[in-house]
N, C-alpha and C positions, 0 to 999 in steps of 0.2 A: 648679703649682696642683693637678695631678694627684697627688701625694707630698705636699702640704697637705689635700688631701682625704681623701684616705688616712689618714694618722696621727692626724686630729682623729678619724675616724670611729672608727677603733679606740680609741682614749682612752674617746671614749661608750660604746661596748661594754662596756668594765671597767668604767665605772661600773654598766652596766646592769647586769652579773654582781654586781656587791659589794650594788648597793639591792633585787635581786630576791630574792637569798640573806636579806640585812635581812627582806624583806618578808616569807617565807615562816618565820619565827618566829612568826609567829601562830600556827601551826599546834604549837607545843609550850605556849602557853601565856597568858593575859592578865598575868600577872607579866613573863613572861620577855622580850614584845613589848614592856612598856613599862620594861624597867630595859634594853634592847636600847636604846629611842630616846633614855631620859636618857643612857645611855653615850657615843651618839653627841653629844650635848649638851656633855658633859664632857671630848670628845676634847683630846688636845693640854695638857690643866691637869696641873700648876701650871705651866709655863712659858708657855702662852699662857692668857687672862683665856678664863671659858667660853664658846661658843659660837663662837670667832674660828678656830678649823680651821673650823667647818660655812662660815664665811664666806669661806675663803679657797682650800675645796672648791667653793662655788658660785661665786665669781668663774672660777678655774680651767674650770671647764664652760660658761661662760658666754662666756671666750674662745675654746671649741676650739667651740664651737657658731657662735660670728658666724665663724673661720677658715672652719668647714666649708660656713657658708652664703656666704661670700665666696669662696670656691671653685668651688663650684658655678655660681654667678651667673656668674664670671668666665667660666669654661668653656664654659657655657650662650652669651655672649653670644663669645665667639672661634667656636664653632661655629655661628652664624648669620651671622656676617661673614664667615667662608668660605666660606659659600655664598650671600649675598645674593640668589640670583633662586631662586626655588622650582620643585621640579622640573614639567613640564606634567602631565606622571602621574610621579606618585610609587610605589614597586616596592613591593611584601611585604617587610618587615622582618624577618628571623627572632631576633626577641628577643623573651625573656621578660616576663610580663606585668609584672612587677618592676619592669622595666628600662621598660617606656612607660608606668610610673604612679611613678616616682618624685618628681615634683614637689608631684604633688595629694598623694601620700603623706607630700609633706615639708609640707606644709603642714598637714595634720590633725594632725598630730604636733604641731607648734609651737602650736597652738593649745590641742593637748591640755597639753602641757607648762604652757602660762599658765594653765588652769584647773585643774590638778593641784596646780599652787603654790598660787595662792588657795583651792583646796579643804584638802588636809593639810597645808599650811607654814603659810601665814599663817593658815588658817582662817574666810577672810572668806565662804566657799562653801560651809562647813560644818553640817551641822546642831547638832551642838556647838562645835566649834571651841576643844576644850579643848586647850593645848599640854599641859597635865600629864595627860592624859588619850588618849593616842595609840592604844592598840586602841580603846577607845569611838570615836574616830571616824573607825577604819574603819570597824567595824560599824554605826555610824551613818549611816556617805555610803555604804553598798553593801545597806541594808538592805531587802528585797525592794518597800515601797512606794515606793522611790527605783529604779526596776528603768533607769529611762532614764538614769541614771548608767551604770549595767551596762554600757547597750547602747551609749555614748558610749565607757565607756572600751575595750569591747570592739572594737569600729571603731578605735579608737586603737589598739591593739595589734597587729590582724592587720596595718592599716597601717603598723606599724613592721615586723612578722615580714617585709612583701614589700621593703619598704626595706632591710631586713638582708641578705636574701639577695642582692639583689643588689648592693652597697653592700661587702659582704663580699668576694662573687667579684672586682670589680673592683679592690676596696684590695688581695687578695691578687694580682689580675696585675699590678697599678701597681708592687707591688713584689717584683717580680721574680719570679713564679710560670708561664712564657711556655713552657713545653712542654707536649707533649701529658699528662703525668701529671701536671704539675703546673695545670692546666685540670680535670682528672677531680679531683682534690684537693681545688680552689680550691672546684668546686662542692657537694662533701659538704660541708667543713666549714661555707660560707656557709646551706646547709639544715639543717645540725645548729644549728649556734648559732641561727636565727631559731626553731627547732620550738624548743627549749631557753628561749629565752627566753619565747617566744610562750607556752608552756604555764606558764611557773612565774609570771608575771605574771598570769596569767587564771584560775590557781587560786585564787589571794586572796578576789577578789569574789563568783566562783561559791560558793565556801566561804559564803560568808556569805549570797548571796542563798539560796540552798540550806536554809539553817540549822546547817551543819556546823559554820560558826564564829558564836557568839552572846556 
């Protein structure tokens, strides 16, 4: 479960690096952002019919997501059957705040995920919801009198940054990272990828509530 968890988690990662890299195209152009998301529309053609990679990308993500939450669950629920009776005082934990908020964190996440779809996928959250029209509405859903979008997606994201880091250090000890330099290792890169992510996702919106990006 621990090596299921692990690998799903990493898979979301890649994705997270390939749609944040996506994402930050805006910043070279409103052409260039929306011939970026028909591309991604077009992936796969002439051999597969349009749109059937995007669907066969989302099913994909959509298995290593229920893996990683059936994982989790499982794990969750083995570590409270090994200890059935709770301790009378319970001791000082020395983990990171990460690591005792990962649940609530997987939870705001998931939720952000389902309004992120209905907001820019399907467009049923949108204040345009034009699919031919993909910068318009970003700068439409991040536009300064929408500022509680911001501060939604913003909460979703630091919540993912704390999920990452530790989510990371752990997949890298699960798989095989178990010495002292490889501990000192495991925790740069888990910090680097969450700041990494956390900032290039949170550029977008700011851009726009800002005015940088119109």
């Amino acid at each position: 479960m621990k090596a299921l968890m692990a690998v799903t988690g990493i898979l979301l990662v890649l994705f997270l690096f390939a749609h944040m890299l996506g994402n930050l195209k805006i910043f070279v152009g409103q052409s260039s952002f929306d011939e970026y998301a028909h591309w991604l529309r077009a992936l796969g053609t002439p051999i597969l019919p349009e749109t059937w990679f995007l669907w066969i990308q989302r099913f994909g993500l959509l298995a290593a997501v229920i893996g990683h939450i059936v994982a989790a669950t499982v794990l969750a629920v083995r570590a409270r059957r090994a200890r059935p009776v709770r301790y009378a005082h319970r001791p000082k934990v020395q983990g990171s705040y990460a690591a005792r908020t990962m649940r609530w964190g997987g939870v705001i996440i998931v939720l952000f995920v389902i309004y992120h779809i209905l907001d820019l996928t399907t467009g049923h959250l949108n204040p345009i919801g034009d699919k031919s029209a993909p910068y318009g509405n970003v700068v439409a859903d991040f536009a300064p009198d929408r500022w509680y979008v911001t501060a939604f997606y913003t909460l979703a994201i630091l919540a993912l940054g704390f999920h990452l880091r530790h989510g990371i250090y752990s997949a890298l000890r699960t798989l095989g990272q178990q010495t002292a330099d490889g501990e000192r290792n495991a925790r740069v890169i888990a910090l680097g990828v969450a700041v990494v992510l956390c900032a290039g996702y949170l550029t977008v919106p700011f851009a726009v509530l800002t005015g940088l990006v119109t």
